[in-house]
N, C-alpha and C positions, 0 to 999 in steps of 0.2 A: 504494500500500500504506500503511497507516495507519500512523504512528506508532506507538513503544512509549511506554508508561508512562516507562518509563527516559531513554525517547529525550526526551518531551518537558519532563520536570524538565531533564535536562542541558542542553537549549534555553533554559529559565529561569537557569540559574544561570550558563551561559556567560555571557549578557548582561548580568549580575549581576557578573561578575567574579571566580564563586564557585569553589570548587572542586568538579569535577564526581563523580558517583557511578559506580559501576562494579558489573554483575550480582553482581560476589562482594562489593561493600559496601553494597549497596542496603540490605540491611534492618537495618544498623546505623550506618546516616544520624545526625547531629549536626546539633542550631545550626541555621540557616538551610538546609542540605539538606532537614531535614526539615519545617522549615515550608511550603517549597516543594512539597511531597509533598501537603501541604495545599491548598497555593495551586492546582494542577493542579486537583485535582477541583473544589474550588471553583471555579475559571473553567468549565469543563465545568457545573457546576451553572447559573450563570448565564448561559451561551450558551441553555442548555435553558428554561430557565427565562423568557427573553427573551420566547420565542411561544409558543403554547399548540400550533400547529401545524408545526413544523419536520417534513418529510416523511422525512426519516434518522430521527425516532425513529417514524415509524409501523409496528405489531403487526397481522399478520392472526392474527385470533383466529376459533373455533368450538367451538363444543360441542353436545351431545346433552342435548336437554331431557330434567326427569322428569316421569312422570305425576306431576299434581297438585303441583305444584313451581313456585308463580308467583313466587318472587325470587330469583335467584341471586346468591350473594356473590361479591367479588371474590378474596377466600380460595378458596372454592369452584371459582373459575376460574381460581386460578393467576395470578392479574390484580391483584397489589400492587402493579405499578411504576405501573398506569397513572397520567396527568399528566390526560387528557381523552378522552373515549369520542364518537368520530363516532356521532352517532345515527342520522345520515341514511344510513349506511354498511349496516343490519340488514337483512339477507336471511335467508328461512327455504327449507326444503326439507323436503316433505315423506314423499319419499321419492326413490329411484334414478329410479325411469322419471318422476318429474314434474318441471316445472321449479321453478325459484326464485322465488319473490317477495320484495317488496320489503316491509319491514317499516313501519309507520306512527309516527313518534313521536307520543308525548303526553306533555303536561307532568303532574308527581305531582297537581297540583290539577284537570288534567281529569279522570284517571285516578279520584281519590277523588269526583268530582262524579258521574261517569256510570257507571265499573263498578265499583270497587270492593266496592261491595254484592254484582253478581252474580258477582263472581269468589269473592266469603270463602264463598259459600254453602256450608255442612259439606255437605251431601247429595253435592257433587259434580257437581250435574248436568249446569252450567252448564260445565262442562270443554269443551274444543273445541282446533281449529287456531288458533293466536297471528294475531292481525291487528295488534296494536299492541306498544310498547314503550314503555320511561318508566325513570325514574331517580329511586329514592326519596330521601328524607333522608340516609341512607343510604349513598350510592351504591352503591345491591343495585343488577341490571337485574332490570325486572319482565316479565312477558308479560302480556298479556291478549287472550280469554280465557287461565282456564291452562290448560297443556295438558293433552291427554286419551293421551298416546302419551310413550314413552322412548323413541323411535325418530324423534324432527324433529332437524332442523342446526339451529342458526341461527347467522348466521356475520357480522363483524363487526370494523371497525378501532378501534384506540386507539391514541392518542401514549404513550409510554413513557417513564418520568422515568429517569434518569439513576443506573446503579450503580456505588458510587466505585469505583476501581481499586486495588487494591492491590499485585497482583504484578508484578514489575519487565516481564514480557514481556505486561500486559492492554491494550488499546486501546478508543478510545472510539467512540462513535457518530458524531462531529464529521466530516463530510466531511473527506478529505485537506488538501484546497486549502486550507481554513477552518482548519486545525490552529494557525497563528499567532495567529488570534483567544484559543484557549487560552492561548497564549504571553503575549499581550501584560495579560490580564486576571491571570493568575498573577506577572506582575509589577507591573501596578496592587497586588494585596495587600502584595509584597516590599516594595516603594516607601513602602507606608501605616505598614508596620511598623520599618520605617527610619527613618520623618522627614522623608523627603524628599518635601516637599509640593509640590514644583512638576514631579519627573518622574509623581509620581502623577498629578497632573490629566491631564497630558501623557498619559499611559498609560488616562485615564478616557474621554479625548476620541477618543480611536482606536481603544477599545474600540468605543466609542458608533456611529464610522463604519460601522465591521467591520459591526457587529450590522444596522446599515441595509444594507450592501451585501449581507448575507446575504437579508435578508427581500425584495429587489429580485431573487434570482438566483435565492433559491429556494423564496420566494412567491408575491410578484406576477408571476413569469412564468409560474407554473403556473395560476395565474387568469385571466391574459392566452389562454394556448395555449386552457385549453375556450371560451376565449368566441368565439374566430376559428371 
């Protein structure tokens, strides 16, 4: 079961020496309580932030395309936290009784090279079933062709960035196990803020391990597993 918010400042500040917070005093934290308040998320930020692909923040995403609707925003999809969009991830469906296929990426410069033209056409004509996908300037997701129907899926992963925690009972995305890694980076900051330049390094260098052991347990072993 994951940590609380609560749970893991008092983890910080125990270690600290500090004095710890209590649900009836959390939100009128003082002085180093409440920078530690900070230091949490912030460690969470940069555990996140570490890999573009940590598999605890991946989002199965879908939506209903519209007729004549070739880029969607990520306002539009409810899709602000994204960090990174699996492209290779994009399946369409064109209906119940048919099956899935699998989406083709293209990069924004194929995309403007070869259709762009016959996708802007006003007339419409060129509307059709989506074969490709692409990611503009922007970060819209595009279709092409656009579609000719309100009625396709197309369905879709993204890694998810990291929303601070606020309330004393919210938890984070950080595996269980990996919850110290928050710990110990929340006190790299404490440490930076103090002065104390030699438990900080200390606290930089065992971040630094953590972060490797993570990306060995639950990266490359999942790129290990599909290649076997």
């Amino acid at each position: 079961m994951a940590s609380s918010y609560l749970v893991l400042i008092n983890n910080v500040l125990r270690d600290l020496n500090e004095v710890e917070l209590t649900s009836s005093n959390f939100s009128s934290s003082r002085g180093v309580q409440t920078a530690v308040k900070d230091y949490v998320n912030r460690g969470i930020d940069d555990i996140i932030n570490a890999d573009t692909e940590w598999p605890f923040t991946v989002v199965n995403k879908s939506f209903t395309t519209t007729a004549g609707t070739r880029l969607y925003t990520r306002s539009a999809l409810s899709t602000t936290n994204t960090k990174t969009v699996d492209f290779d991830s994009f399946t369409f469906l064109e209906a119940a009784d048919k099956k899935e296929i699998t989406l083709e990426y293209i990069t924004y410069s194929e995309y403007l090279d070869n259709y762009h033209e016959r996708d802007t056409d006003p007339t419409g004509n060129s509307r059709a079933i989506p074969v490709y996908v692409y990611e503009d300037p922007e970060n819209n997701i595009g279709l092409s062709p656009v579609p000719d129907k309100a009625t396709y899926t197309v369905k879709y992963y993204y890694y998810a960035t990291h929303t601070a925690l606020s309330a004393s009972t919210d938890t984070s995305s950080i595996p269980t196990r990996f919850e110290n890694v928050i710990i110990e980076r929340a006190k790299y900051y404490a440490y930076t803020l103090r002065g104390d330049v030699q438990n900080a390094q200390l606290a930089q260098m065992q971040f630094d391990k953590s972060i490797k052991r993570m990306r060995v347990e639950l990266i490359n072993k999942q790129l290990y597993m599909r290649a076997v």
